[in-house]
C-alpha positions as CSV (number, residue, x, y, z in Angstrom):
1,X,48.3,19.8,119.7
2,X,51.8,18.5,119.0
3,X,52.3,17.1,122.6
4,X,48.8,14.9,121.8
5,X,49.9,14.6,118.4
6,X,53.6,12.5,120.0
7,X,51.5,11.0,122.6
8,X,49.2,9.2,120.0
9,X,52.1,8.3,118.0
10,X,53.8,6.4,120.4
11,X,50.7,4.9,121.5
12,X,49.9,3.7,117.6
13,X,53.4,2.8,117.2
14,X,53.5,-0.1,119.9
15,X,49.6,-1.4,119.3
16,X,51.0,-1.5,115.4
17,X,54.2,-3.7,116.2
18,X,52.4,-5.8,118.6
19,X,49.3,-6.6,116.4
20,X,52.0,-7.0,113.2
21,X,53.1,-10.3,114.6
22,X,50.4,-11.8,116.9
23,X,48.3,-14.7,115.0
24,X,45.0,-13.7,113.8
25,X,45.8,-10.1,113.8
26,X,49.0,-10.6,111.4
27,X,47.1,-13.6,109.1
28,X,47.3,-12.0,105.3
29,X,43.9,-13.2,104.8
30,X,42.2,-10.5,107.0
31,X,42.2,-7.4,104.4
32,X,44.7,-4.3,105.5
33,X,42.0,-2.0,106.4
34,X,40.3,-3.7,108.4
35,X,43.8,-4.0,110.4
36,X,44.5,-0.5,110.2
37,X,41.1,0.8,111.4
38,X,41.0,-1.8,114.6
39,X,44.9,-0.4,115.3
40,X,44.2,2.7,114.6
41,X,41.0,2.4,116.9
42,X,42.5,1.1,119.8
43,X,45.3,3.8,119.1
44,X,43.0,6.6,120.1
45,X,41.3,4.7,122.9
46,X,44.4,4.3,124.9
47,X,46.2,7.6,123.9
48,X,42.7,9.1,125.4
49,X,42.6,6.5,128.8
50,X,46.2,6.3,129.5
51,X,48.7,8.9,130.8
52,X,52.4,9.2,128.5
53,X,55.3,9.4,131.3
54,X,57.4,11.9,129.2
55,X,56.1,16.0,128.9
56,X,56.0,16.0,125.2
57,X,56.3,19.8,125.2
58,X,60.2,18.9,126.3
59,X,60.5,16.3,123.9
60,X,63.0,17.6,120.4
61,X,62.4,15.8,117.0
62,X,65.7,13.6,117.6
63,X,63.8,12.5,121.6
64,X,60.6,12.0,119.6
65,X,62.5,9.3,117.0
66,X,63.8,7.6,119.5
67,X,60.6,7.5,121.8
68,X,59.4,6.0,118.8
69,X,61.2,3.5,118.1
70,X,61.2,2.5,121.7
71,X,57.8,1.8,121.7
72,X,58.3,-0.4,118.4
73,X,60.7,-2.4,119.8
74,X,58.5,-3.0,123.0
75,X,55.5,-3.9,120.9
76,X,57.5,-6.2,118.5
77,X,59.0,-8.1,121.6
78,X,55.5,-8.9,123.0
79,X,54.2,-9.9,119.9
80,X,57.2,-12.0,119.3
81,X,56.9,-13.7,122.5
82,X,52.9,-14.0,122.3
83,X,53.6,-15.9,118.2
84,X,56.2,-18.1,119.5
85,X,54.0,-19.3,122.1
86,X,50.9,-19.9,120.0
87,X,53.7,-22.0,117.2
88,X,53.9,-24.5,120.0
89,X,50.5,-26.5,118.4
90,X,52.4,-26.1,114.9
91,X,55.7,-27.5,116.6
92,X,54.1,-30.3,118.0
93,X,52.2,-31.1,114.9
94,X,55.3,-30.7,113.3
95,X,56.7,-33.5,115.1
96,X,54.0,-36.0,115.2
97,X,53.6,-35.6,111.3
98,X,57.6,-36.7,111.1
99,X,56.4,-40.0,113.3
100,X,53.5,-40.7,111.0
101,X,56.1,-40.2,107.7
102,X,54.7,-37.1,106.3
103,X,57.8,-35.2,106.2
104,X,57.4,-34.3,102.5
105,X,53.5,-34.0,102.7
106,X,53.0,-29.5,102.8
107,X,50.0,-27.4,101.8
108,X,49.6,-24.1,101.1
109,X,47.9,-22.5,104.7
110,X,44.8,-20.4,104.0
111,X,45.5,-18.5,106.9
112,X,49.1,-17.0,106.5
113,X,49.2,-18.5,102.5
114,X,52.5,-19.7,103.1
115,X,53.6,-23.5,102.6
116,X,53.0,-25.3,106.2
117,X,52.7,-29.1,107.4
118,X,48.8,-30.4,106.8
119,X,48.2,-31.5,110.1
120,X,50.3,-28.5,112.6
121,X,48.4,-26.2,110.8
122,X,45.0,-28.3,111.5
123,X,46.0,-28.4,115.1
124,X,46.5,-24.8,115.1
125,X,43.6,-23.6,113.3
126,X,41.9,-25.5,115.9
127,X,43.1,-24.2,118.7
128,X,42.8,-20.4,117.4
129,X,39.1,-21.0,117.3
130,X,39.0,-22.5,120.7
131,X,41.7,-19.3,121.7
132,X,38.7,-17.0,120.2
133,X,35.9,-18.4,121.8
134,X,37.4,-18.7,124.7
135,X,37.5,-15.0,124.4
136,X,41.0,-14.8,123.9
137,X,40.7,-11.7,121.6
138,X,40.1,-9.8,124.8
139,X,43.5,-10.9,126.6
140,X,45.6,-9.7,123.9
141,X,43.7,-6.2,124.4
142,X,44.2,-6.6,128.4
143,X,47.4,-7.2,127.5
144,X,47.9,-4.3,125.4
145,X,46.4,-2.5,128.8
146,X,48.6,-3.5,131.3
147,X,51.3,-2.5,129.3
148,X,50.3,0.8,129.4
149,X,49.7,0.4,133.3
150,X,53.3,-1.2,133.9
151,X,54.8,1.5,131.3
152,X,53.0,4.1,130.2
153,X,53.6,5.6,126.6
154,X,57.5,7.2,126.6
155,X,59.2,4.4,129.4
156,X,59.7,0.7,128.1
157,X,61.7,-2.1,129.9
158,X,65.1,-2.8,129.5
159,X,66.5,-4.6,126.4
160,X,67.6,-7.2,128.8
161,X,63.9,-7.6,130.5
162,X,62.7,-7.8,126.5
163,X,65.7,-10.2,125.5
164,X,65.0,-12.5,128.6
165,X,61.1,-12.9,128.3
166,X,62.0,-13.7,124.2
167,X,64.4,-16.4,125.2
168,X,62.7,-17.5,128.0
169,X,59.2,-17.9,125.5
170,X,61.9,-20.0,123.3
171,X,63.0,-22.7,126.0
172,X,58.9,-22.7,127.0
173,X,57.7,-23.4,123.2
174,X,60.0,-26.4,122.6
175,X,59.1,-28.1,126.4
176,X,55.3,-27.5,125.3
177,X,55.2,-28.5,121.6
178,X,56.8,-31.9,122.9
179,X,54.6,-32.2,125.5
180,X,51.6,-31.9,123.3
181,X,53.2,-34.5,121.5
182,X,54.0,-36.6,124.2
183,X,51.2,-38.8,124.5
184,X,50.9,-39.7,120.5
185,X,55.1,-40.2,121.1
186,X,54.1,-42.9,123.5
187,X,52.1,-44.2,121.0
188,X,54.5,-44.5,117.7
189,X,57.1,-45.9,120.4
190,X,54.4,-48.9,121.5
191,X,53.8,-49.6,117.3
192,X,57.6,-50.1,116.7
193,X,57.7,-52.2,119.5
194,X,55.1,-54.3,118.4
195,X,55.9,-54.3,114.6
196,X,60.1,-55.3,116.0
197,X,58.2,-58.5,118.2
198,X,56.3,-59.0,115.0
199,X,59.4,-59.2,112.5
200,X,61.2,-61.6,115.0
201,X,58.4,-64.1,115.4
202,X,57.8,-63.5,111.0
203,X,60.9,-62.7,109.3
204,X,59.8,-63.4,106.2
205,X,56.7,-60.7,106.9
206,X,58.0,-56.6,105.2
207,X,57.6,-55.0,108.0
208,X,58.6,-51.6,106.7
209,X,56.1,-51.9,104.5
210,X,53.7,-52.4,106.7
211,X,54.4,-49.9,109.4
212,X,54.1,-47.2,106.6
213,X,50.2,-47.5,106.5
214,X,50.0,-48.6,110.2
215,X,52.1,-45.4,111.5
216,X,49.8,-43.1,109.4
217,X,46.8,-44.5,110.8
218,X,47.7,-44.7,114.3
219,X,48.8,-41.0,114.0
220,X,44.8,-40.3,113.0
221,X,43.3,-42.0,115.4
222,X,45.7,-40.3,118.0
223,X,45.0,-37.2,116.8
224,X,41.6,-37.5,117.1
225,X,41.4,-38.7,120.8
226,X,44.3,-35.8,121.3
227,X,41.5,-33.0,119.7
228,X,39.0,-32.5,122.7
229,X,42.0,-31.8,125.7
230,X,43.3,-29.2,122.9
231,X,41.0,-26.9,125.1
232,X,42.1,-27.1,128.3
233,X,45.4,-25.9,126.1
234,X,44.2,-22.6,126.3
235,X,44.1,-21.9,130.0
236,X,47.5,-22.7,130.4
237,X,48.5,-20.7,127.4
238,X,47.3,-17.5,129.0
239,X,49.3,-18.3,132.4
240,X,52.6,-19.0,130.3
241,X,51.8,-15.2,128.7
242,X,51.1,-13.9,132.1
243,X,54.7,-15.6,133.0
244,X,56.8,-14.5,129.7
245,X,55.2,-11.3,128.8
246,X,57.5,-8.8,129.7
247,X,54.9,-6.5,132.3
């Protein structure tokens, strides 16, 4: 009883930390029991499918502690990596709303009721649903099962593997958001042009004044041409995972 009794444990203790942090399964607005009873779930699915490396009959309370919190830290560094890839939408909304002048403009976002940037978290509630219907709910659940088929329940990777695949998911995030942004970039580049050829050739014209309502709309328009390849996002989200995902 006690061996299946650690064995569980460890197994609820790394679907628990990885869940915690992932979108969707970490928003506040989905109520706590309905997180605990899909954790907990899942918990006894894979504690029943999948073998634990360790003979818990050998295992004293200190090993047992520490087992644990292996398993937490191994959970909480794949769900850090998966989050920080899925807040590369948010970074590059994030930087097109700084082109447009809407540095100041912040909402409260229904999803994690935190104060966010209007139009990254548009972008990113966008993408989740594409993510979802995509049927991205099932990676993170393959993901949770290759885990268990790389390193079963009592044997994690090294904190340098961890460490690396978290820094590595970093430098990734930062090249991605500002490629997202790229193209709108181009854009905003093009209007300053044209608005400096403009206040040569009219000096008398306020240009800043205009650009404020021109940058703005431009931004819009970009970002509603930008909206339909948001999908084809998602497939190469899942092969950056596959890359940074410590497995």
């Amino acid at each position: 009883m006690l061996e299946k009794l650690l064995g569980f444990a460890m197994v609820l203790t790394r679907i628990s930390a990885f869940f915690m942090l992932i979108p969707v399964f970490g928003w506040k607005t989905i109520p706590v029991q309905i997180k605990v009873a899909a954790t907990v779930l899942m918990a006894i699915v894979f504690s029943i499918i999948k073998p634990v490396a360790i003979d818990s009959m050998q295992v004293s309370w200190l090993q047992a502690i520490l087992l644990i919190a292996n398993e937490a830290t191994y959970g909480l560094a794949m769900g850090l990596v998966v989050a920080i890839i899925f807040s590369a939408i948010k970074l590059a909304g994030g930087v097109i709303e700084r082109e447009m002048g809407l540095v100041m403009a912040e909402i409260i976002d229904p999803l994690t009721e935190d104060s966010s940037e209007p139009l990254g978290s548009l972008l990113e509630m966008i993408f989740i649903i594409l993510f979802l219907s995509a049927n991205g709910h099932h990676l993170l659940v393959l993901i949770i099962n290759r885990s268990y088929e790389v390193f079963p329940a009592g044997s994690i990777p090294t904190i340098a593997v961890l460490a690396g695949g978290v820094a590595k998911a970093g430098s990734v995030v930062l090249l991605a958001g500002l490629r997202l942004a790229a193209p709108m970039l181009a854009a905003f580049l093009l209007l300053m042009v044209a608005l400096s050829l403009l206040a040569r050739l009219v000096p008398e014209m306020d240009i800043l004044f205009l650009s404020f309502p021109l940058r703005i709309a431009l931004g819009l328009l970009m970002a509603a041409i930008f909206l339909p390849f948001l999908a084809s996002f998602v497939a190469e989200f899942t092969r950056w995972m596959g890359r940074l995902l410590p497995l």
